[in-house]
N, C-alpha and C positions, 0 to 999 in steps of 0.2 A: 107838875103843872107846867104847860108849855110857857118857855121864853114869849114875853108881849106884854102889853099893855099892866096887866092886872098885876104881874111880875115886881115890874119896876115900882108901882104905887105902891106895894108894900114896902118895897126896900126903902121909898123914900125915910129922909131923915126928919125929922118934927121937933121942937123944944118944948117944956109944958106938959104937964099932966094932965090938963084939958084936953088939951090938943093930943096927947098920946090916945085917950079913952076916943074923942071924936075922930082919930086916922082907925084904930081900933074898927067903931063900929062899919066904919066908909070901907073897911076893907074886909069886912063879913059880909056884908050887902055884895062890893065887887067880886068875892069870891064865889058868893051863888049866882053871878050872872054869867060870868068867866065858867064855870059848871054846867050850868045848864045852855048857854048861846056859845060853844067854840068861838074865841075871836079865828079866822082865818091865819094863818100862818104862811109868814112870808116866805118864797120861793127858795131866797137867796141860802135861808139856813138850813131846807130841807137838802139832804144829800144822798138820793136815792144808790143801795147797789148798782156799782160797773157792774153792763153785761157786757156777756163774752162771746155774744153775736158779732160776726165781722161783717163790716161797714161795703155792702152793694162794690163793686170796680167801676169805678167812671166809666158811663158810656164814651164820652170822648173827653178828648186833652184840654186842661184849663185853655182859657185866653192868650192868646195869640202876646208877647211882651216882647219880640224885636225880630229879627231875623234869621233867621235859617239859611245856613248856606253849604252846598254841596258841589264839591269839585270831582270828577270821573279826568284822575290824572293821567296825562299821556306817557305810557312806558311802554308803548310798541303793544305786542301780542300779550295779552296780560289783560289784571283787574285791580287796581287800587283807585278806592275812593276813600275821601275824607267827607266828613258830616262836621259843621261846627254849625254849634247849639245857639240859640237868643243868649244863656247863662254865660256863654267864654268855654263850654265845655267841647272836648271834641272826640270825634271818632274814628277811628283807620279800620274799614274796610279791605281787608285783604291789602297785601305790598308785591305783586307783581312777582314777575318771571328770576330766576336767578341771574344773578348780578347786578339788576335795577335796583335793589334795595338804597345804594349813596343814590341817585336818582330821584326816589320818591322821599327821603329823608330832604335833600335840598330842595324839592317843594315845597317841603313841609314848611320847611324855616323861611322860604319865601313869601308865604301868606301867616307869616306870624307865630306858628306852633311850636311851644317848648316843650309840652309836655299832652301826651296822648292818655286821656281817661279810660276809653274802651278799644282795645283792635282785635278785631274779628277775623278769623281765619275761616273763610266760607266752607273752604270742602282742604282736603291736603294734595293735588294737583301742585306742578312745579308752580306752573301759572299764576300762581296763586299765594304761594306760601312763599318760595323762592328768594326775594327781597325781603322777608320779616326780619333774620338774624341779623341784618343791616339795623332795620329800624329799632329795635329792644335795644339794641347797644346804643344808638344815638338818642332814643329819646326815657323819657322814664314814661312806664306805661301801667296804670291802674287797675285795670282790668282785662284778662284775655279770657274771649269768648269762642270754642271750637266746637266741632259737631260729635267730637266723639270717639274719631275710627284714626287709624294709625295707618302708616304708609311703610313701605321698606326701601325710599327714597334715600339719597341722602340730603337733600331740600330736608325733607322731615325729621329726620337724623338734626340737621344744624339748629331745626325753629326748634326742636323742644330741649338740646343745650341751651340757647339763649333765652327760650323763658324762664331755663330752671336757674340760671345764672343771674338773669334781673330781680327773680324773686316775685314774680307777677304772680297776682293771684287769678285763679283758672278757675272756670265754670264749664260745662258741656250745655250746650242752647238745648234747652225743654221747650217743646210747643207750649204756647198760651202765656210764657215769663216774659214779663217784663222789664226791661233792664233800665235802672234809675239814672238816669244821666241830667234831665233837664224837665220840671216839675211841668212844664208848659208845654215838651213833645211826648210823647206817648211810644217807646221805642219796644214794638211786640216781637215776639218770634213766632213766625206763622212753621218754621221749617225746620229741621228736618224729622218728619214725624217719628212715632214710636209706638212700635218696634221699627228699626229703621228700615229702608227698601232695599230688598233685596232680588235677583234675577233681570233686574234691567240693563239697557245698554251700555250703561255705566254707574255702578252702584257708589262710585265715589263722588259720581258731578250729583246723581241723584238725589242723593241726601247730602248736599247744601244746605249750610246755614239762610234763611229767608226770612230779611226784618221786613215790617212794617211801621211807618213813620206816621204818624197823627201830628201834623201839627192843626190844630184849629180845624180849618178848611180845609187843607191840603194834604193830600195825602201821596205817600211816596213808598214805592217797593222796591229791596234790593235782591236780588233773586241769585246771585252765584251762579250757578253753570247746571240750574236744572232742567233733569229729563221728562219725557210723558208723563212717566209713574206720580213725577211731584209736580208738575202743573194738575193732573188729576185730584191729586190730596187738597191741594190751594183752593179747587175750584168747590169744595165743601164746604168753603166759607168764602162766599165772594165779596170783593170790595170794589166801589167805582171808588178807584185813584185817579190820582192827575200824572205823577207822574212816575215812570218805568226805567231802571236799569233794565235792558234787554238780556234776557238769560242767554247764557251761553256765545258771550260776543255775535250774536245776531248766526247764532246754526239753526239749519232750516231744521232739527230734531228740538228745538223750543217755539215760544210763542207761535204755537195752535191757535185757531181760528176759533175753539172752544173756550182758552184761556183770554185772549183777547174777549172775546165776547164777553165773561164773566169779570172782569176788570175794566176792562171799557177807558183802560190811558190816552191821554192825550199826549202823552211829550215822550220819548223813549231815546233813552242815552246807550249808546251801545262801547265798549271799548275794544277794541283791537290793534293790531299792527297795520298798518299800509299796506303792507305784503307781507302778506304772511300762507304757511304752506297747506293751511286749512283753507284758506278762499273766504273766510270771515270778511264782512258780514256775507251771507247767502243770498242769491236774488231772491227765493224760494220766501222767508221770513222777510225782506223787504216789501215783497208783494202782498204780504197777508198784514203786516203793519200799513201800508199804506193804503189796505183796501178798507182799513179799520179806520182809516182816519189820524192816523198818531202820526205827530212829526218826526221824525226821526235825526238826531246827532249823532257822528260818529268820529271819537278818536282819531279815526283811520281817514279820514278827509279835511282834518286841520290840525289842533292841537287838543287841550284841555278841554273840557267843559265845563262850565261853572253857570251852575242856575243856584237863583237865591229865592227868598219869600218870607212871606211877613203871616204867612198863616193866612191870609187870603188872595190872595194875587201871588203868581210868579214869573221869574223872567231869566233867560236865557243870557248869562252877563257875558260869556263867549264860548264858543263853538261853532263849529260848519254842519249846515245841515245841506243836504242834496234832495233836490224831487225825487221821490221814489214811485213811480206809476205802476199801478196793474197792469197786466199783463195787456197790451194791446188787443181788439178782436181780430180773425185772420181776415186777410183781405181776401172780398170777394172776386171769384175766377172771373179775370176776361177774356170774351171771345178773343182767338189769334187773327188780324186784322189777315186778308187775303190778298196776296199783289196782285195789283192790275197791270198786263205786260202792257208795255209804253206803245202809242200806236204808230206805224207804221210810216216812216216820210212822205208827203203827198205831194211835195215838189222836185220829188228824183223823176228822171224821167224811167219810166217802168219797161222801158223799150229794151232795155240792156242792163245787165245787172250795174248795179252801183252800190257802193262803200259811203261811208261819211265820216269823216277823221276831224275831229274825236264825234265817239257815239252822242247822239243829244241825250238832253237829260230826258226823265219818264214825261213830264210835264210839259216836254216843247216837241217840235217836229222841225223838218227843215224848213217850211216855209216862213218859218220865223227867226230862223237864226243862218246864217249862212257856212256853208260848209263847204272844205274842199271834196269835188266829186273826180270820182278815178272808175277809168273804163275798165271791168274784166275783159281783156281779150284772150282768144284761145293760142297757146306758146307756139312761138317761130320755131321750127324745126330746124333752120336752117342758122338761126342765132351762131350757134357755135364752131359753123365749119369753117 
């Protein structure tokens, strides 16, 4: 008999023999009603089997609960960014060229950071990896995230002593994982597909690590130093972001006029050297960003950049941006004007030749300006004897 109502009346307790016979009869009567009318049964004690259906993936990231903030550190020719999270959590992006690594560690500690949760090594380029062994040793690090493929560097040589020395635990980025850092951004890996690309310009910028950031509204890509082959991959799932690490320090072999279109950024952070022997950024890629409309920052014309956001709105807390214009139209040919030879003096007297010291100018004549005038006569023969 279900737990309720009819349940408890029996159990009550009664004194009396009368009173047992009349709870007696009151609870045969209850019992054929309780029989025959189900009382309902309350929700709370019913406890259906877990199923072992898994739970839809959030279309997008909870609710927006503080700030986001993303620094593209200046270490000359290179790429380290840092990600810190609304939670306190943070992210190291790639650590730059060898020997920046005490560099990008002393920013670190500059904006607060003791200790790094995820650092992602995008592709294995010096560029790139170069400063890690620095930073594993200075900070304690929770997570390293890499794309997979090995180098015969010794950049790569020293980062995988010091992971293995830190004791960090390693993943290789899967398209579609998600990496748990902060319940409120949404940090995907759009990159580097699989099986990974192979026969392109550079199969190691190619297959870059490439996050995708959801926070709320805003949305952000980091792209590492990809080629065609992975703007192509990308473009199979397109997203309108706001705002764009520039793949490849701004070479004109990224951001295609196709990838642009299919992402559609407004903001794009690029990182380079000042001078550097690559020509980074390329006017080529400046001109299809600014034909696209994206403003463009760049390391390489100030210092850092640091844009923050609150999941709807963001803002440029510092950095130099420069106008970037398209290409100018060519200017239309002009006719080559014809001279007009100056006209003739009209106050020499024409009787004999004459000179005018100095010549007038095209626009006067002599009878306007006064000149000294000198006879040709034909030579003394006789001058010299």
């Amino acid at each position: 008999m279900p737990e309720g109502l009819c349940h408890r009346v029996v159990k009550g307790k009664v004194m009396g023999l009368k009173l047992k016979l009349l709870v007696l009869l009151t609870s045969i009567v209850l019992l054929a009603a309780c029989t025959s009318t189900p009382a309902p049964t309350p929700t709370a004690t019913q406890s259906p089997a877990p199923t072992t259906t898994a739970a839809p993936a959030p279309t997008t990231a909870p609710p927006a609960t503080g700030n986001l903030t993303l620094h593209v550190i200046d270490i000359g020719q290179g790429d380290s960014i840092l990600v810190q999270f609304p939670n306190g959590k943070t992210m190291l992006v790639d650590g730059g060229d060898n020997g920046k690594g005490d560099e990008v560690a002393a920013y670190l500690r500059s904006v607060g950071v003791s200790k790094l949760d995820v650092v992602v090594a995008t592709h294995t380029d010096a560029d790139h990896i170069g400063g890690l062994p620095e930073v594993f040793r200075a900070f304690e690090v929770g997570l390293y995230v890499h794309n997979g493929m090995s180098h015969t560097t010794q950049a790569f040589a020293d980062l995988q002593a010091a992971v293995q020395a830190e004791s960090s635990r390693l993943i290789t980025a899967s398209v579609g994982e998600q990496l748990q850092i902060d319940p409120s951004v949404r940090v995907l890996v759009r990159a580097p597909p699989d099986p990974l690309i192979t026969g392109s310009r550079s199969d190691r910028n190619a297959n870059s690590v490439v996050l995708l950031l959801d926070y709320s509204d805003v949305e952000i890509l980091l792209t590492g130093d990809p080629e065609e082959e992975t703007e192509s991959f990308l473009q199979r799932q397109p997203v309108d972001i706001d705002i764009l690490k520039v793949g490849h320090h701004g070479s004109k072999y990224a951001s295609s006029d196709a990838f642009l279109s299919a992402f559609s950024p407004e903001l794009g952070l690029i990182s380079a050297g000042d001078t550097n022997r690559y020509d980074h950024p390329h006017t080529e890629a400046l001109q299809r960003l600014a034909a696209h409309g994206v403003v463009v920052y760049c390391t390489c014309w100030g210092k850092e950049i640091v844009v923050t956001t609150d999941g709807v709105n963001y803002a440029v807390v510092r950095g130099t941006s420069k106008a970037a214009q398209a290409p100018a139209p060519a200017p239309t040919p002009q006719p080559t004007p014809t001279q007009t030879p100056a006209p003739a003096p009209v106050n020499c007297d024409p009787s004999y030749p004459t000179v005018c010291i100095p010549p007038p100018p095209p626009d006067l004549d002599c009878k306007n300006v006064t000149y000294r005038r000198f006879k040709v006569l034909p030579p003394d023969p006789h001058k010299f004897d």
